[in-house]
ZADO-1210 file (C-alpha; in nm, 4 decimals, padded with zeros to 6 digits):
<atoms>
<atom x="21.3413" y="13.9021" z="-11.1610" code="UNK" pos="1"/>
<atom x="21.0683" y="13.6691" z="-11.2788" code="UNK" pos="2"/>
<atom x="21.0278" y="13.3752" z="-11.0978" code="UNK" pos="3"/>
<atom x="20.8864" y="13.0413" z="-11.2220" code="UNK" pos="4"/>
<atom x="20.7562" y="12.7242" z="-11.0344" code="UNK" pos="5"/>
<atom x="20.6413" y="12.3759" z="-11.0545" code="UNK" pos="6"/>
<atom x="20.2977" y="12.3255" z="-10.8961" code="UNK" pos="7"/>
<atom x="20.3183" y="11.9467" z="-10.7338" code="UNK" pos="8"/>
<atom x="20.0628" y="11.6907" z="-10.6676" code="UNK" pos="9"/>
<atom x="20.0202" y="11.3268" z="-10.5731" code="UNK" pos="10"/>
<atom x="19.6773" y="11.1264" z="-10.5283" code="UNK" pos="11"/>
<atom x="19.7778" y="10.7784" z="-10.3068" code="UNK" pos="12"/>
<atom x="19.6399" y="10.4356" z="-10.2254" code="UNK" pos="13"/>
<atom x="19.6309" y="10.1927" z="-09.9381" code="UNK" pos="14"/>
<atom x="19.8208" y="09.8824" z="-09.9619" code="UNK" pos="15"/>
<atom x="19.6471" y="09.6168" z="-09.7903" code="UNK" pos="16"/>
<atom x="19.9855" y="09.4040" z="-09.8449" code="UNK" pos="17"/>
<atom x="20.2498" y="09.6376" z="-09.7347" code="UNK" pos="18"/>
<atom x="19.9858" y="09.6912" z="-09.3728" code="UNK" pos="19"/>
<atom x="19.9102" y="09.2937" z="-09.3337" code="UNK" pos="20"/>
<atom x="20.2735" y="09.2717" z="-09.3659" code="UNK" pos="21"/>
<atom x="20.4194" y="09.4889" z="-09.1055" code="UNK" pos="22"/>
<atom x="20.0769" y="09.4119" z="-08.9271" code="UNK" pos="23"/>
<atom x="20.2488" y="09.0220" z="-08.9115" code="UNK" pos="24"/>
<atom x="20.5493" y="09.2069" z="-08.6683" code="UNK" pos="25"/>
<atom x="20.3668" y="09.4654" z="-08.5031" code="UNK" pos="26"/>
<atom x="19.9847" y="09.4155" z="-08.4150" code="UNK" pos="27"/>
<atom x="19.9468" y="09.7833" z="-08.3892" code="UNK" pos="28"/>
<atom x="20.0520" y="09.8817" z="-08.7094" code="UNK" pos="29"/>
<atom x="19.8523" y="10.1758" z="-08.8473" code="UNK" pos="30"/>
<atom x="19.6873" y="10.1393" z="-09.1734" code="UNK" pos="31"/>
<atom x="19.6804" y="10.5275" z="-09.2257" code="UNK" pos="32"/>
<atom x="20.0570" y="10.5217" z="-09.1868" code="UNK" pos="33"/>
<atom x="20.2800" y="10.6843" z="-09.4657" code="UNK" pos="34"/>
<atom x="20.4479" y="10.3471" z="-09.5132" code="UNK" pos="35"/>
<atom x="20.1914" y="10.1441" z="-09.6630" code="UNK" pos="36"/>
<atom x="20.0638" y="10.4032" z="-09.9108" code="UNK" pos="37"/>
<atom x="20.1581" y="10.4261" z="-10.2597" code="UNK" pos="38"/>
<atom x="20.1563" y="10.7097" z="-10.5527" code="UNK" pos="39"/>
<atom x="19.8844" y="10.6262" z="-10.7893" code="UNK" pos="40"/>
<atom x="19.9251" y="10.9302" z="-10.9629" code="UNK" pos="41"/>
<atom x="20.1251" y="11.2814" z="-10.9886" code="UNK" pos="42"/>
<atom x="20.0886" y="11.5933" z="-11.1462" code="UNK" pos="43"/>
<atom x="20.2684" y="11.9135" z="-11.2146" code="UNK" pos="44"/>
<atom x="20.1645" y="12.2626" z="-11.3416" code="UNK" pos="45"/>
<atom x="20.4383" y="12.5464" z="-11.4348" code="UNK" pos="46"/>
<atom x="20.3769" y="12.9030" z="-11.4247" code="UNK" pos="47"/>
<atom x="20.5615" y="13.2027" z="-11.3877" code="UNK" pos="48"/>
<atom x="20.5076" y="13.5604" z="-11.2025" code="UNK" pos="49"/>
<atom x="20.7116" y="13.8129" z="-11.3466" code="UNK" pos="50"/>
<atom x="20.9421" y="14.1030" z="-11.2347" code="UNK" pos="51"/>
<atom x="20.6101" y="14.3466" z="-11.2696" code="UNK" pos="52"/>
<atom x="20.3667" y="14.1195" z="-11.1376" code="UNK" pos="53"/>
<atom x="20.2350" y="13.9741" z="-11.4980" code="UNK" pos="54"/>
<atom x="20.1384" y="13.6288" z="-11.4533" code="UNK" pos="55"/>
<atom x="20.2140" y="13.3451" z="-11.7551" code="UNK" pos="56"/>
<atom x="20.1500" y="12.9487" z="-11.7309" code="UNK" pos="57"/>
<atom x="20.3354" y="12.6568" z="-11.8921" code="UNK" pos="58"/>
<atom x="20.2748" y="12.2880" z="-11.9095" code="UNK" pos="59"/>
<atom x="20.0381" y="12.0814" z="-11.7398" code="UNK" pos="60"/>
<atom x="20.1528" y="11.7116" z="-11.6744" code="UNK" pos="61"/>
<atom x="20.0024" y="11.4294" z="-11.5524" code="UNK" pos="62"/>
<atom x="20.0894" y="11.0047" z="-11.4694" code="UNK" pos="63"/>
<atom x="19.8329" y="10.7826" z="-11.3584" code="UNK" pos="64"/>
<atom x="19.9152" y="10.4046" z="-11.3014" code="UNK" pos="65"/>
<atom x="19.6222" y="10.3126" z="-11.5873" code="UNK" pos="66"/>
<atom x="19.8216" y="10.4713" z="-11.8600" code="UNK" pos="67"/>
<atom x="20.1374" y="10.3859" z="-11.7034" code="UNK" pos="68"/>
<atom x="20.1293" y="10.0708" z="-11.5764" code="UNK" pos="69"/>
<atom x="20.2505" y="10.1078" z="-11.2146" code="UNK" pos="70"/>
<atom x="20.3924" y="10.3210" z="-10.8804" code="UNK" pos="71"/>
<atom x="20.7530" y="10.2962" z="-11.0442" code="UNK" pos="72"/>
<atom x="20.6383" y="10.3831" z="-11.3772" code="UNK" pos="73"/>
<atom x="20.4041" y="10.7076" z="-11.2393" code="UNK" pos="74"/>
<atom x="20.7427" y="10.8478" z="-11.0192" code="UNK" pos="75"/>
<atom x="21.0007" y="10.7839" z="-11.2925" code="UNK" pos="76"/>
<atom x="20.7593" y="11.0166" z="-11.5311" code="UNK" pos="77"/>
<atom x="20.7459" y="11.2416" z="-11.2494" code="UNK" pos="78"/>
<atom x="21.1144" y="11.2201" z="-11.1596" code="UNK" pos="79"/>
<atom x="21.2078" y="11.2740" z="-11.5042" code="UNK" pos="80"/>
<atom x="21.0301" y="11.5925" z="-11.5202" code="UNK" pos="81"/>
<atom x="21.1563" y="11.7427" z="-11.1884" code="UNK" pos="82"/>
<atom x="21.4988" y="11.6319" z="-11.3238" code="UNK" pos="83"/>
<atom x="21.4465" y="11.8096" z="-11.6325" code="UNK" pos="84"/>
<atom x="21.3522" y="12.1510" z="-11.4445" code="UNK" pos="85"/>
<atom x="21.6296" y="12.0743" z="-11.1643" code="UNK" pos="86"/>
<atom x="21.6605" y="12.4828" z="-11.1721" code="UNK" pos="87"/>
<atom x="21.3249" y="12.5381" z="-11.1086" code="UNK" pos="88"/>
<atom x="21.1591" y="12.4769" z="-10.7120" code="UNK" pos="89"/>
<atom x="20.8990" y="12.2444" z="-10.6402" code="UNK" pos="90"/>
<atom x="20.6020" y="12.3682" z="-10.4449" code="UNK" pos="91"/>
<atom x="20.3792" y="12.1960" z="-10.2650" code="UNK" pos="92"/>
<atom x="20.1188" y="12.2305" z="-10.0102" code="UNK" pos="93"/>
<atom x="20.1607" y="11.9903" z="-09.7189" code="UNK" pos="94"/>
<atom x="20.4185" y="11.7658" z="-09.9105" code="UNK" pos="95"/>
<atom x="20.6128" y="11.7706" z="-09.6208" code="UNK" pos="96"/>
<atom x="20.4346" y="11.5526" z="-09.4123" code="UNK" pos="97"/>
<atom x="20.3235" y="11.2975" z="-09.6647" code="UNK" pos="98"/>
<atom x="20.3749" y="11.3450" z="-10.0509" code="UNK" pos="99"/>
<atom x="20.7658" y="11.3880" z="-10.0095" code="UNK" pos="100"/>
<atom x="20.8123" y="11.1018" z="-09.7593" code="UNK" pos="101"/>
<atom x="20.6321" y="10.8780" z="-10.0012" code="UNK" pos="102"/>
<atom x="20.8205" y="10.9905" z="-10.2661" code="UNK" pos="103"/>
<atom x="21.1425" y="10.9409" z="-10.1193" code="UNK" pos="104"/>
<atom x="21.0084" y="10.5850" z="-09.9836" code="UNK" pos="105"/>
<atom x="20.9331" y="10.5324" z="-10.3559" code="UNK" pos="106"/>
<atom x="21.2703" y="10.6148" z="-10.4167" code="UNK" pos="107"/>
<atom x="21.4261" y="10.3677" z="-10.2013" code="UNK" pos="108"/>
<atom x="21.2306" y="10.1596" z="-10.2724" code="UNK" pos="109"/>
<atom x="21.3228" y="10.1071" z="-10.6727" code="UNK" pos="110"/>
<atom x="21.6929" y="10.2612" z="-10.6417" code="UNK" pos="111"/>
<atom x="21.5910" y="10.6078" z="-10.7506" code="UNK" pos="112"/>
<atom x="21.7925" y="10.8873" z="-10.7246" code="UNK" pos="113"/>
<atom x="21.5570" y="11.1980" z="-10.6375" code="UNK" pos="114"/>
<atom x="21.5272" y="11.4691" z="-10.8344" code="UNK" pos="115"/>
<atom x="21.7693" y="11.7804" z="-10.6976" code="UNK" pos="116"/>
<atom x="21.4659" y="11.9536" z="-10.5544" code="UNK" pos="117"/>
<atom x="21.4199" y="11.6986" z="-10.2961" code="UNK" pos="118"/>
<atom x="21.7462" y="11.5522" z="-10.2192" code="UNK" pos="119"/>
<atom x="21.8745" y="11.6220" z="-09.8832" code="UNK" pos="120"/>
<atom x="22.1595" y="11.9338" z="-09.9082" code="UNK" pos="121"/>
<atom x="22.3297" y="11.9887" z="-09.5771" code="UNK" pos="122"/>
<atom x="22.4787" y="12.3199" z="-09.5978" code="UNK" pos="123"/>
<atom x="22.2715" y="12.4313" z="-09.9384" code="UNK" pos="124"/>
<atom x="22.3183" y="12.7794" z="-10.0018" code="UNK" pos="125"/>
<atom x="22.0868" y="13.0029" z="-10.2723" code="UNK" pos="126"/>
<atom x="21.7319" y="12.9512" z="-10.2855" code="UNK" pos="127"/>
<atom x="21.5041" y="12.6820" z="-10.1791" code="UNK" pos="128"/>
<atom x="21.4221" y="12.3950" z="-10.4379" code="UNK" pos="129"/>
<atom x="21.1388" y="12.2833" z="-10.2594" code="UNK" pos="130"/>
<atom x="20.8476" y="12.5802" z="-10.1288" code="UNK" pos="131"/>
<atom x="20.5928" y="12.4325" z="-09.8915" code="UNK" pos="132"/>
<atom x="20.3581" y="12.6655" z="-09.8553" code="UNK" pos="133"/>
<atom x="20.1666" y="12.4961" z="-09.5548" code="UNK" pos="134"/>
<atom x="20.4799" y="12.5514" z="-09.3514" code="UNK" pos="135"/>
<atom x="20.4711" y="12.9375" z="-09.5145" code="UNK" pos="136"/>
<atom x="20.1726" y="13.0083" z="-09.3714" code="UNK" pos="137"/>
<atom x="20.2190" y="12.8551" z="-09.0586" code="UNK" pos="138"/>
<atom x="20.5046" y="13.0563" z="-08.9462" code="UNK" pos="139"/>
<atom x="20.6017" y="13.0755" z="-08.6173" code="UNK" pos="140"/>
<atom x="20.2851" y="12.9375" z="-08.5234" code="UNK" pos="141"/>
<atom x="20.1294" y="12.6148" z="-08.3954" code="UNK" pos="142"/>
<atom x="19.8284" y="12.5506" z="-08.6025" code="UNK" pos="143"/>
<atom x="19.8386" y="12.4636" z="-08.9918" code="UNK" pos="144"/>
<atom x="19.5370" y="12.5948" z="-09.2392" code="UNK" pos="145"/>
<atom x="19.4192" y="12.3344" z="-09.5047" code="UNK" pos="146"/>
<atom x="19.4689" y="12.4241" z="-09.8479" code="UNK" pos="147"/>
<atom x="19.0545" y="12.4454" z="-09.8938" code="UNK" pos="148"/>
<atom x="19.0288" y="12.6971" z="-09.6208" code="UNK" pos="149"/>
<atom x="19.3222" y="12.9649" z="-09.7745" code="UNK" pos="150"/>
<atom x="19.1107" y="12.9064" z="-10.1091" code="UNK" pos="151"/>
<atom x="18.7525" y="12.9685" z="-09.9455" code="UNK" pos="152"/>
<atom x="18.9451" y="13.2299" z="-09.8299" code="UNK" pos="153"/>
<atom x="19.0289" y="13.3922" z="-10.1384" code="UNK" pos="154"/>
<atom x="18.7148" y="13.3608" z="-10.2438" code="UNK" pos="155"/>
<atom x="18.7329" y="13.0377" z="-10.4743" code="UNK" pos="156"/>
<atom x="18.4025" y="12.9066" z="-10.5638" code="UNK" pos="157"/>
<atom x="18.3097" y="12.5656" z="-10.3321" code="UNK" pos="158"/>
<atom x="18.2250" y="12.3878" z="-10.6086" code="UNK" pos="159"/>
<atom x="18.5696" y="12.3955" z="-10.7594" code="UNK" pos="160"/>
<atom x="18.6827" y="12.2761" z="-10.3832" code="UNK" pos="161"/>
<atom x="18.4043" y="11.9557" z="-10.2972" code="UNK" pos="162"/>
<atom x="18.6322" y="11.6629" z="-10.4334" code="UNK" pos="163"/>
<atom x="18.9105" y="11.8191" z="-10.2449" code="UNK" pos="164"/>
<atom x="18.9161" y="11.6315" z="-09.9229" code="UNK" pos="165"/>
<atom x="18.8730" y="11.3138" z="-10.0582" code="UNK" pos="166"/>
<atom x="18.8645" y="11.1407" z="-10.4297" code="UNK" pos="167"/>
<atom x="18.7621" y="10.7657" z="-10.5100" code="UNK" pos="168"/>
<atom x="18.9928" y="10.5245" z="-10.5968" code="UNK" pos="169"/>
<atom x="18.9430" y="10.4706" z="-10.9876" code="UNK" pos="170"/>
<atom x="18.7710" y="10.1199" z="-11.1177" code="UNK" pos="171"/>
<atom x="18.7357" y="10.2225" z="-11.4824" code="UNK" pos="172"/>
<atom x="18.9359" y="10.4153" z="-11.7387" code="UNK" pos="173"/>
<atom x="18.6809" y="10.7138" z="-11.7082" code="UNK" pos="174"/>
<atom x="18.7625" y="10.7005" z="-11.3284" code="UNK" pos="175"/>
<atom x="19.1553" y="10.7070" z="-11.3939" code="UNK" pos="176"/>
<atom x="19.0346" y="11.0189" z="-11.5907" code="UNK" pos="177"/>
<atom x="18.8478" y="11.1816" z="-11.3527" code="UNK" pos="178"/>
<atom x="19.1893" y="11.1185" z="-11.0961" code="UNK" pos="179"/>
<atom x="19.4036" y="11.3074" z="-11.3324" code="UNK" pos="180"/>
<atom x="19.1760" y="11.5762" z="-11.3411" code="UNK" pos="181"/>
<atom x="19.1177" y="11.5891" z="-10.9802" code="UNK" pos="182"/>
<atom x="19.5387" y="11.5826" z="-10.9363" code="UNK" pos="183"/>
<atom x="19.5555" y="11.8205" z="-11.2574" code="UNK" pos="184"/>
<atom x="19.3011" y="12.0955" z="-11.0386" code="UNK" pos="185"/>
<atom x="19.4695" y="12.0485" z="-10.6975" code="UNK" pos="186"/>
<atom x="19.8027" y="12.1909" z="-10.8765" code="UNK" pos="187"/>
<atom x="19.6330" y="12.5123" z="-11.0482" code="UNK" pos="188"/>
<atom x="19.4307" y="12.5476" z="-10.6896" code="UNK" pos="189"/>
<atom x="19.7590" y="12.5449" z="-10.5508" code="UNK" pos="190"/>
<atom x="19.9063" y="12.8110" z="-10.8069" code="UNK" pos="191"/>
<atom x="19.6156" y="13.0356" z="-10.7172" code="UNK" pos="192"/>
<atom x="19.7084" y="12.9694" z="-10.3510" code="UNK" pos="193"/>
<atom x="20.0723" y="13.0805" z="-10.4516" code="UNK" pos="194"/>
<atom x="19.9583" y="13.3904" z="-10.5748" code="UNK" pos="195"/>
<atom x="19.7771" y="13.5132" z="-10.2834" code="UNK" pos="196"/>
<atom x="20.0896" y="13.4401" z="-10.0630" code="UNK" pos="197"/>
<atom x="20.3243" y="13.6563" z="-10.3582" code="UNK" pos="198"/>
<atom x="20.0504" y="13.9446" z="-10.2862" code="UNK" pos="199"/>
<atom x="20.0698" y="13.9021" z="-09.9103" code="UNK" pos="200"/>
<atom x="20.4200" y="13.9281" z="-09.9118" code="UNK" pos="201"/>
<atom x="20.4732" y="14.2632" z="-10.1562" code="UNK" pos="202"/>
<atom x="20.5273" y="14.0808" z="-10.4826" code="UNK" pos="203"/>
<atom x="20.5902" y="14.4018" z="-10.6867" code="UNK" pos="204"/>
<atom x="20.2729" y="14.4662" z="-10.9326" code="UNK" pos="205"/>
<atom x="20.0850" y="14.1511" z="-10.8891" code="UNK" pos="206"/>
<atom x="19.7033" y="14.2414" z="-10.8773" code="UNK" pos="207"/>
<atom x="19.5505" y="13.9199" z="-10.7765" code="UNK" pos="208"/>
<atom x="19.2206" y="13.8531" z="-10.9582" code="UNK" pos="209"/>
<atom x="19.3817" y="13.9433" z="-11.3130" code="UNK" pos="210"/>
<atom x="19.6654" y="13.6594" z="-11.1899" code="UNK" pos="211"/>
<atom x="19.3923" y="13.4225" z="-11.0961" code="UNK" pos="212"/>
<atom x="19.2297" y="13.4447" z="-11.4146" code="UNK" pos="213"/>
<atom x="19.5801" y="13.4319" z="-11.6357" code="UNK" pos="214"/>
<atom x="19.6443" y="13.1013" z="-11.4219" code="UNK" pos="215"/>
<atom x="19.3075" y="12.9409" z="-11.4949" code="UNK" pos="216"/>
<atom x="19.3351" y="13.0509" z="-11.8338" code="UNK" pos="217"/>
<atom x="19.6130" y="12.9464" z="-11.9125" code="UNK" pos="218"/>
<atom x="19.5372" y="12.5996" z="-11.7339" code="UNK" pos="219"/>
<atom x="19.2312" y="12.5311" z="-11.9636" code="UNK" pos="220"/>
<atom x="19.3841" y="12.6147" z="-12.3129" code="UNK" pos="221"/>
<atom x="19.6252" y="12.3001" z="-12.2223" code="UNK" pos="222"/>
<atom x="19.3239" y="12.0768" z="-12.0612" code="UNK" pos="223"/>
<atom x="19.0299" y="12.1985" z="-12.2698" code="UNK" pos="224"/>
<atom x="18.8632" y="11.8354" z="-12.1656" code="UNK" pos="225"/>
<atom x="18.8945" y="11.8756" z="-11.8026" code="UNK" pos="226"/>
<atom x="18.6016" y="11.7557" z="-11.6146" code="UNK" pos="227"/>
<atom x="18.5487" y="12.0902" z="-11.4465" code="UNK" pos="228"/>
<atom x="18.6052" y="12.3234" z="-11.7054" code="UNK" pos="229"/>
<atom x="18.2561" y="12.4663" z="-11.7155" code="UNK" pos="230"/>
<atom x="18.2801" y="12.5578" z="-11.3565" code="UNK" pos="231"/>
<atom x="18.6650" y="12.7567" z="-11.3819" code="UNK" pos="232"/>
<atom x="18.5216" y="12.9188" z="-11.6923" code="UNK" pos="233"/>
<atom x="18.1983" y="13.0283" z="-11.4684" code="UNK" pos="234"/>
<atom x="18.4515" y="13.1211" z="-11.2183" code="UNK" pos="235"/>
<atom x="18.6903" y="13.3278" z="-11.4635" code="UNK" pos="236"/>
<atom x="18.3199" y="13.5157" z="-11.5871" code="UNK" pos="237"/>
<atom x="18.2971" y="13.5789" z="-11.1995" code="UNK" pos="238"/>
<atom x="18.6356" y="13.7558" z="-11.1055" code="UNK" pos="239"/>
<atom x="18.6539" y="13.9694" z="-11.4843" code="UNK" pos="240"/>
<atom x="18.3208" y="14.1019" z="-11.3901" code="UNK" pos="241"/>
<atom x="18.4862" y="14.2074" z="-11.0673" code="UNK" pos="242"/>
<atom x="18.7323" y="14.4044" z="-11.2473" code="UNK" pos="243"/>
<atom x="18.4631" y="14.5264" z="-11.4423" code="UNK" pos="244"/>
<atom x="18.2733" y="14.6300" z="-11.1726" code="UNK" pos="245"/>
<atom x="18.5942" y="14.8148" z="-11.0059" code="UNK" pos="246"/>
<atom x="18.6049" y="15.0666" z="-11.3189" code="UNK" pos="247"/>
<atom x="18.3011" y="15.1274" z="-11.3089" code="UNK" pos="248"/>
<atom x="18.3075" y="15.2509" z="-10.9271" code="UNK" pos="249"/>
<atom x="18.6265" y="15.4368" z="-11.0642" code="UNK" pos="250"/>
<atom x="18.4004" y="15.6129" z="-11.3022" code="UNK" pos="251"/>
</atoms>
């Protein structure tokens, strides 16, 4: 049975109003809290890993509030979407301890219903409509592993990773670009995260590095502008040479 997923990211700003605010009631309000952040923009990439391990990649979709005009107009896009692929899970990679909490502060804020993926189903039975991976790979245990370290992990290249961490708030159109793209690359890093886990776990006939390459591939022929482009092409170069390089021991 194939199985198909939407990749999920947000990028988020400080509200100095929303802090100064609660600030006014409680003097040691913290300005990192969940609270007083809102969703400048969102992003979702769909692919698909098939009964025999073949790998195929849908849309890429994006909301910043430069084209859209604000937070409520960037999560109705996004809700919209979800709510159009209510039978498909959401995945994210720590979304449970801040981009769903926004998101449903969002909601509450402007009398959203969530999409089905995120509402909360006492007593849901069949399978989950929200995957967090973080929590996957944490198991059992107590520590959690950053998305950049599974990737460095896999062998990603660093310089597909360096904006990661951190991304500047944008002051221009070119820098509400360059946060799309940023948002846009967190959700295909995330796919390629996915993949590893589907291999970990005995996904029947997925072979990573021809996965990895159908993902980015995939991802590019939809963003053919994307600020890093150059550098997932020089890594796609990078992993077919290491199947070429694996036929060539095997000869």
């Amino acid at each position: 049975m194939s199985n198909t997923y939407l990749a999920v990211d947000l990028e988020f700003a400080w509200d100095e109003k929303l802090y100064e605010d609660h600030r006014a009631f409680d003097r040691k309000s913290k300005r990192h809290a969940t609270a007083v952040h809102r969703i400048t923009a969102a992003a979702v990439f769909e692919f698909t890993v098939g009964d025999h391990g073949e790998v195929s990649t849908g849309a890429v979709s994006s909301w910043n509030q430069h084209q859209w005009g604000d937070e409520q107009a960037v999560v109705t896009e996004l809700f919209n979407y979800l709510s159009q692929h209510q039978n498909l899970p959401v995945l994210t990679f720590g979304g449970l301890g801040k981009d769903i909490p926004v998101l449903v502060l969002a909601a509450i804020a402007y009398g959203m219903p969530l999409p089905a993926q995120l509402r909360d189903q006492p007593g849901r039975k069949g399978p989950r409509p929200h995957l967090e991976l973080g929590l996957m790979l944490k198991g059992g245990g107590r520590t959690w592993s950053h998305l950049t370290q599974v990737l460095l992990r896999q062998g990603v290249p660093a310089n597909l990773l360096q904006s990661k961490p951190k991304v500047e708030q944008p002051k221009d159109p070119a820098g509400w670009q360059r946060l799309s793209d940023h948002c846009e690359l967190d959700c295909l890093l995330l796919a390629i995260a996915k993949i590893g886990w589907l291999r970990a776990q005995g996904q029947n006939g997925l072979d990573v590095v021809p996965a990895i390459i159908g993902l980015i591939e995939g991802f590019l022929r939809r963003r053919p502008d994307h600020a890093l482009y150059c550098q997932l092409k020089d890594y796609t170069n990078m992993l077919e040479q290491r199947i070429a390089d694996r036929y060539d021991l095997a000869c």
